[in-house]
N, C-alpha and C positions, 0 to 999 in steps of 0.2 A: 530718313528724315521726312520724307514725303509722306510713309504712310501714318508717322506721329503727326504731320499736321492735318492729314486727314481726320485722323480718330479725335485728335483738338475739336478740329473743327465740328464736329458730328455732337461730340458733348455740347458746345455751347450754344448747337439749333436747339438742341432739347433742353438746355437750359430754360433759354429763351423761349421757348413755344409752352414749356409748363410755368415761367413765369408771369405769362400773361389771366387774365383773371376770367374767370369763367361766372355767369348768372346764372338762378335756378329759381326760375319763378313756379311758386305751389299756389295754388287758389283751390278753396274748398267752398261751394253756394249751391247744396243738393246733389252737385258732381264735383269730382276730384277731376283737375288740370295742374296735368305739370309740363313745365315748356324752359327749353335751359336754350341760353342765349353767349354765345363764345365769338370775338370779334364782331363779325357783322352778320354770324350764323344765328339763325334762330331757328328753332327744333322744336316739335311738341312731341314730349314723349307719351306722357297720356292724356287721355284715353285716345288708344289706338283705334282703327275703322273699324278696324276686322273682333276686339273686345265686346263691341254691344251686339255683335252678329251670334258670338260663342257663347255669353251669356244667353240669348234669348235662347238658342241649339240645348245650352245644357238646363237652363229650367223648362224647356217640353223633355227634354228627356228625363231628367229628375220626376216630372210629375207621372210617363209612362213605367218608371222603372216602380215606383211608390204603387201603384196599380196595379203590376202582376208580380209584385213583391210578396213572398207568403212569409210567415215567423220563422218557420226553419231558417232561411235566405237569410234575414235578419240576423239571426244569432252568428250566422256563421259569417257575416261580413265583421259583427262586432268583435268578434274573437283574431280572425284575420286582420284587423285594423291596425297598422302601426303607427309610432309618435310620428309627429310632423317634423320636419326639417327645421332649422330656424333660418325666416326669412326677414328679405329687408324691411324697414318698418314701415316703408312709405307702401312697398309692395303689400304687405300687410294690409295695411290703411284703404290702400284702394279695393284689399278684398271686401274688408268688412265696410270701410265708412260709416257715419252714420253720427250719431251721439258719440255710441258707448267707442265707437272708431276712432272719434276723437279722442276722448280721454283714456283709452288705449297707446296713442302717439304720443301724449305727453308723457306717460310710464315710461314708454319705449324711450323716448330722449335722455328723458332725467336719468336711465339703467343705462343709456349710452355715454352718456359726458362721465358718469362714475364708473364707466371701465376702462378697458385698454386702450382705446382709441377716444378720448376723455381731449389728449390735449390736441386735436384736430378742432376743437368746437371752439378752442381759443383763437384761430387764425379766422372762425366764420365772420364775414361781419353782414349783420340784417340792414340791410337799405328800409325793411319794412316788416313791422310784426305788428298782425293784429288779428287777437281771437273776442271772439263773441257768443256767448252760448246762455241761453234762456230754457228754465227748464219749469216742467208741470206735472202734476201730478191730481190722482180721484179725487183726493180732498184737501186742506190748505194744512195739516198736519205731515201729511206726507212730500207735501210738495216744500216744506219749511225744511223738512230729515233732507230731500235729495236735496237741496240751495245750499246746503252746509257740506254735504257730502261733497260736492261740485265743486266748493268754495275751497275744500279741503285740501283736494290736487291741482285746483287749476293756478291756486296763487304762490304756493311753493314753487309750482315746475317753471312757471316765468319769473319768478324771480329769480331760481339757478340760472335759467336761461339767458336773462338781460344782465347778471351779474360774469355771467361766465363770456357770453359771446359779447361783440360788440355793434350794438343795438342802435341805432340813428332816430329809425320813427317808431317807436310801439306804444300799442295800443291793446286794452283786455279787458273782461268784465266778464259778470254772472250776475243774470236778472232771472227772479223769479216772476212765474205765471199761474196766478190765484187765482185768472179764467179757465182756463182752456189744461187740457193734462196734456201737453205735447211737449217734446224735450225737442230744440234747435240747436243747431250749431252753426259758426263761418268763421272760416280764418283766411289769411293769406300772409305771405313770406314771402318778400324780396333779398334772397343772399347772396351772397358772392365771396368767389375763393378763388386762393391759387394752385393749381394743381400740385404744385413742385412742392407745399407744406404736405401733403397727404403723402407724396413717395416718400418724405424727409420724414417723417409719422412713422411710417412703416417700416422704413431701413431702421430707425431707433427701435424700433421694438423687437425685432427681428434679433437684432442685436443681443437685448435685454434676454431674451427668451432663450439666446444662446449661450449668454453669458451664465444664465443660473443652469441649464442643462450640464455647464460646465463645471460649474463648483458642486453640485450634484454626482456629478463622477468623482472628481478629486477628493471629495468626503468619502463616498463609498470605497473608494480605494485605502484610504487613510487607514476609516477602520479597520478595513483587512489586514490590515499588516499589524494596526494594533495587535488586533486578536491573535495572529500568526506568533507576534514577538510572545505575545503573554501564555498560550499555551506551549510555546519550545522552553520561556522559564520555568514554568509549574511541572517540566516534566526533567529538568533538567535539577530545580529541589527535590524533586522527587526522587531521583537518581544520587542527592548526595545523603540526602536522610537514610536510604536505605545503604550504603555504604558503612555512614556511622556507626549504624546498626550493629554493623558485622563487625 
């Protein structure tokens, strides 16, 4: 009995410790900050110190490696090159940043809330959403095609978003810049979750994936035996046709 109210007891810390609610503040104004905030813990996960140090390391080396780089090297790095893994979107995000960074992230979302992991975005709820992006272009022709392009992804993806999650403050827009050809962007996102829906997330899917692995068997199996029955009869007519015969 002792060690049942131990193992009780052990479920209901981790209960308790994944039902408490967890913050994730993102701020994007030229740099990407992300800082998550759990009871009276406050963390900055990026950008890290040791980040702007590797970067600066890897564009002098990019620029020496581009310098005693000859074509041969080239073709043979292009050919050696493999796909890329797929990574998180935020990680992502903080490779690239940028405009095209942005509206990159909102693909990334809207391809997230419509897959597997779809009904985690239902338990999100935004204390704060607000994007802002201004874009420009050589001439006020071009810069009217990208306003619409812009306009095209930015107002579907919040609205899945503010329909799907649940939303308190938000805020969004797209302005066009018929000065200047410079494309901006800023957002930021205040959300909060509870841990204990994302393992409940996963154990249901977990499930799901095992459940169809399993009628996948028991189909494959079925058929076999169909086909097993049907050629023992086709040989077994077989056997009485040529009987007749005689």
């Amino acid at each position: 009995m002792v060690a049942l109210y131990v193992i009780l007891a052990i479920i209901a810390f981790f209960i308790v410790l994944f039902s408490i609610r967890f913050t994730l503040y993102l701020t994007y104004d030229n740099d990407f900050k992300v800082d998550v905030k759990w009871l009276f813990i406050k963390r900055a996960i990026l950008p890290k110190p040791k980040d702007s140090k590797k970067k600066e390391k890897k564009k002098s080396e990019k620029k020496k490696q581009e310098k005693e780089k000859k074509p041969e090297d080239e073709k043979s790095e292009e050919q050696s090159e493999e796909k890329p893994k797929k990574e998180n979107m935020l990680v992502t995000f903080y490779k690239n940043q940028g405009f095209s960074g942005v509206i990159q992230l909102l693909n990334d979302t809207v391809s997230a809330i419509g897959g597997m992991f779809g009904s985690i975005f239902r338990h999100l709820v935004f204390r704060e959403l607000k994007l802002y992006l201004r874009v420009g272009a050589d001439d006020s022709a071009e810069t009217a095609m990208l306003y619409g392009k812009t306009c095209s992804v930015v107002f579907p993806a919040m609205g899945l978003i503010t329909g799907t999650c649940k939303v308190k403050d938000f805020g969004y827009g797209v302005e066009p810049n018929f000065i200047q050809p410079e494309k901006t962007a800023y957002f930021k996102a205040v959300l909060s979750m509870r841990p204990i829906f994302i393992t409940n997330a996963v154990i249901v899917l977990a499930f799901k994936l095992l459940f169809k692995v399993v009628i996948k068997l028991l189909s494959n199996k079925s058929t076999e035996s169909d086909d097993g029955k049907k050629v023992d009869g086709s040989e077994k007519d077989s056997e009485k046709i040529s009987q007749g015969g005689k």
